[in-house]
C-alpha positions, 0 to 999 in steps of 0.5 A, spaced: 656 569 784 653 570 790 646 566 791 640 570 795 638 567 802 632 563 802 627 565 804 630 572 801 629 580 803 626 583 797 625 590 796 621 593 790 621 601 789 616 604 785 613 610 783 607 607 780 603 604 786 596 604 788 592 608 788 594 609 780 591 603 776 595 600 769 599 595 768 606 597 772 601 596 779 598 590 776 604 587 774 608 588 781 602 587 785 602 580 783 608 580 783 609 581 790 604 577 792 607 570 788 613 572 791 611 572 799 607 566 796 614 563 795 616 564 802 620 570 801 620 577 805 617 582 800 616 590 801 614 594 796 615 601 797 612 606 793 609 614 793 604 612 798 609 612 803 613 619 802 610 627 801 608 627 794 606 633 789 602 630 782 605 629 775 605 635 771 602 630 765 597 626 770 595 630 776 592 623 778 599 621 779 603 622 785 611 623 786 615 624 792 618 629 793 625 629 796 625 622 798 632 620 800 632 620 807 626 617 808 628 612 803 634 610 807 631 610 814 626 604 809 632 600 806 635 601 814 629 597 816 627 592 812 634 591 812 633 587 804 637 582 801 635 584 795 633 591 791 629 591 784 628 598 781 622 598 778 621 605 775 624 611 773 621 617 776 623 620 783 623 615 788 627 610 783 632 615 781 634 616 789 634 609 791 640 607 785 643 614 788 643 611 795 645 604 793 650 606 788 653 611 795 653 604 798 656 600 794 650 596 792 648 591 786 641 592 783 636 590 778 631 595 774 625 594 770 624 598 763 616 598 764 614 604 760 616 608 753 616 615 757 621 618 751 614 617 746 610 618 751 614 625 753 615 626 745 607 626 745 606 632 749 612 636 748 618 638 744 623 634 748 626 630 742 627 621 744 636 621 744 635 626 750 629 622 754 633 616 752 641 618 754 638 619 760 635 613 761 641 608 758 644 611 764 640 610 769 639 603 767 647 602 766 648 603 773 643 596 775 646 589 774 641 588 769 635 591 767 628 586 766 624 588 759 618 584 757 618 582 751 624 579 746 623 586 741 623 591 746 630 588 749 632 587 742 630 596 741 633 597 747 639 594 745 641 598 739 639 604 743 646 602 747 642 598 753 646 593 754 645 586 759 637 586 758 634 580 761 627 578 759 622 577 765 615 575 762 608 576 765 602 573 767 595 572 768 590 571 774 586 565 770 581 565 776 579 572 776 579 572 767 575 567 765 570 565 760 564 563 766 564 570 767 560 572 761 554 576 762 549 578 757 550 586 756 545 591 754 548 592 748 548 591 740 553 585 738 558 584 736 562 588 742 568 590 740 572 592 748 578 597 749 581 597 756 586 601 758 588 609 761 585 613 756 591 618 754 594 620 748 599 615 748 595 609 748 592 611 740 584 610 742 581 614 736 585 609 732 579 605 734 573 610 736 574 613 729 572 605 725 566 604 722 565 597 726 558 594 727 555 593 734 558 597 739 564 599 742 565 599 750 571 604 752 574 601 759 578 607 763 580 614 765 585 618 764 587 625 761 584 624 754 577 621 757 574 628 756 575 630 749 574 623 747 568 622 751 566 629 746 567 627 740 565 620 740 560 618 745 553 615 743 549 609 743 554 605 739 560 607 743 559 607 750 564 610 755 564 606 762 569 609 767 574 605 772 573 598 773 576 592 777 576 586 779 569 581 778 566 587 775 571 588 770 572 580 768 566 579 765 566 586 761 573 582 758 568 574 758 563 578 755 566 582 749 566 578 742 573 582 741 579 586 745 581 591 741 588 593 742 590 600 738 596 603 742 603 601 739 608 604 744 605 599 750 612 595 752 607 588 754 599 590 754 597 585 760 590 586 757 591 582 751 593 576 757 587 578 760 582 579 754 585 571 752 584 569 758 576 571 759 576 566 752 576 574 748 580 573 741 583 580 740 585 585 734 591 589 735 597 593 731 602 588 728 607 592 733 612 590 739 608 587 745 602 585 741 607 581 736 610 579 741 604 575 745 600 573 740 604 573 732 606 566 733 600 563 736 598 557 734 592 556 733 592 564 732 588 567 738 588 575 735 589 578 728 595 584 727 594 588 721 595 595 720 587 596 718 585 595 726 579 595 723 580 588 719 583 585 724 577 586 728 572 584 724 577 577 722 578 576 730 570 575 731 572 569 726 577 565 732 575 560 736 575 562 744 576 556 747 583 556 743 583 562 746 583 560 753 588 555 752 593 559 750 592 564 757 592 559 760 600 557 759 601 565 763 601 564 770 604 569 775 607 564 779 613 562 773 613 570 773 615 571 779 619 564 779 624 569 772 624 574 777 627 571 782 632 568 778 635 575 775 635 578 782 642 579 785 644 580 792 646 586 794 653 584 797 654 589 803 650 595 808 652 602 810 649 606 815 643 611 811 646 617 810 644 623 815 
């Protein structure tokens, strides 16, 4: 087998990119930024980039429109080494077009359960969305999962040469000295995330749980969710980021987690961090982090309620502890190891 170059040329397409906010842009941010710190020659190509018109299901969420031939003036450019799909949206389906049309290998990434995510807003049943998928991903030289369980789900779906690639945590932003005192009633029980249908959020705002619960995040569902819920012991906050969001997640006396299609959850690596104990469903990704942590740093259990009132019992500084042996330099150093070069170049298509 052929070896990547050293320092290498690394292109990353992906139809999640700033400005959007989750875990997707999180992951490949960090990502791009350790492997440039490894010396490599990376270029992230994203929507940013091209003519987009928004999501039909997220109009926050912008998608290129008709990209090919840009694309391939991009790849010209960069001239890359190395090519990593990391979505299945426009911009990744026209980049494995055009490596296919040259003749070349890639890798891709499954980031996102979009068949239940599509199941929840339309009749389009999962074997379709999946069929589709298999075949997009059959195409790379191997496709990047998460977790053990999500690899081992993809493959009685048919997806063959998954390869596990882990993820990270920024220890110096997420940590416990970011804590702060909060103006409101203890114990503080933390959600982070989009807030959409897929991620399960009233399984959390409907318990009855003393304190106060604090809702961090947009999305389509903040509205009605805002409407039913919001009050002075559940209080919505909107979008942060950076220091600002560190302390929330270091101020917090627990993290809940109540979504139970999320592929990994870099939240609850966060909450950990900041020395947060969480509490989430038994399911994959949570499972996965955190089912055989030992000392445990979170509670699974179907009665999410429990699970948070046990998690206000764990020791924070084990929690610490355990983030702590998550960083994103070994996540960029897996990465690299699954690339494969490319092999050979054409000219871009007219």
């Amino acid at each position: 087998m052929r070896h990547l170059p050293d320092p290498a040329g690394i292109m990353i397409v992906t139809d999640a990119w700033h400005a959007q906010v989750n875990g997707v842009v999180r992951t490949l941010s960090m990502l791009a930024d350790q492997l440039a710190r490894l010396g490599q020659r990376v270029l992230v190509v994203g929507p940013d980039r091209f003519l987009t018109l928004p999501c039909p299901f997220y109009p926050e969420i912008r998608l290129a429109v008709a990209p090919g031939r840009r694309l391939g003036r991009i790849v010209d450019n960069f001239a890359p080494d190395a090519l990593h799909i990391a979505t299945e949206g426009p911009l990744g389906v026209a980049a494995a077009r055009l490596a296919r049309r040259r003749g070349w290998q890639f890798t891709t990434a499954y980031h996102t359960r979009f068949p239940d995510y599509l199941a929840a807003r339309t009749a389009l049943p999962r074997r379709l969305s999946y069929a589709w998928l298999r075949r997009f991903h059959l195409h790379g030289a191997g496709t990047m999962v998460a977790t053990v369980s999500l690899a081992d789900e993809l493959r009685a779906r048919g997806f063959s040469n998954t390869l596990l690639w882990s993820r990270g945590v920024d220890a110096d932003l997420f940590n416990p000295g970011r804590a702060i005192d909060l103006p409101y009633e203890r114990p503080i029980f933390l959600s982070v995330g989009r807030l959409a249908v897929e991620k399960n959020l009233p399984a959390f705002l409907d318990l009855d749980l003393p304190g106060t619960k604090l809702i961090v995040g947009d999305g389509p569902a903040r509205p009605a969710l805002e409407r039913r819920h919001a009050g002075p012991r559940t209080v919505f906050l909107g979008t942060r980021h950076g220091p600002d969001l560190a302390s929330l997640f270091a101020s917090a006396d627990v993290f809940v987690f109540p979504s139970r299609t999320d592929t990994f959850g870099l939240v609850v690596l966060e909450a950990l961090a900041s020395g947060t104990p969480v509490a989430a469903f038994p399911v994959a990704g949570p499972a996965d982090i955190i089912g055989g942590a030992t000392p445990p740093v979170g509670v699974l259990d179907e009665d999410l309620g429990s699970a948070a009132l046990a998690a206000l019992k764990l020791d924070r500084a084990d929690c610490r502890r355990f983030a702590e042996r998550h960083s994103w330099a070994s996540c960029a150093a897996l990465f690299m190891r699954h690339l494969v070069p490319i092999r050979g170049r054409g000219p871009a298509p007219d």
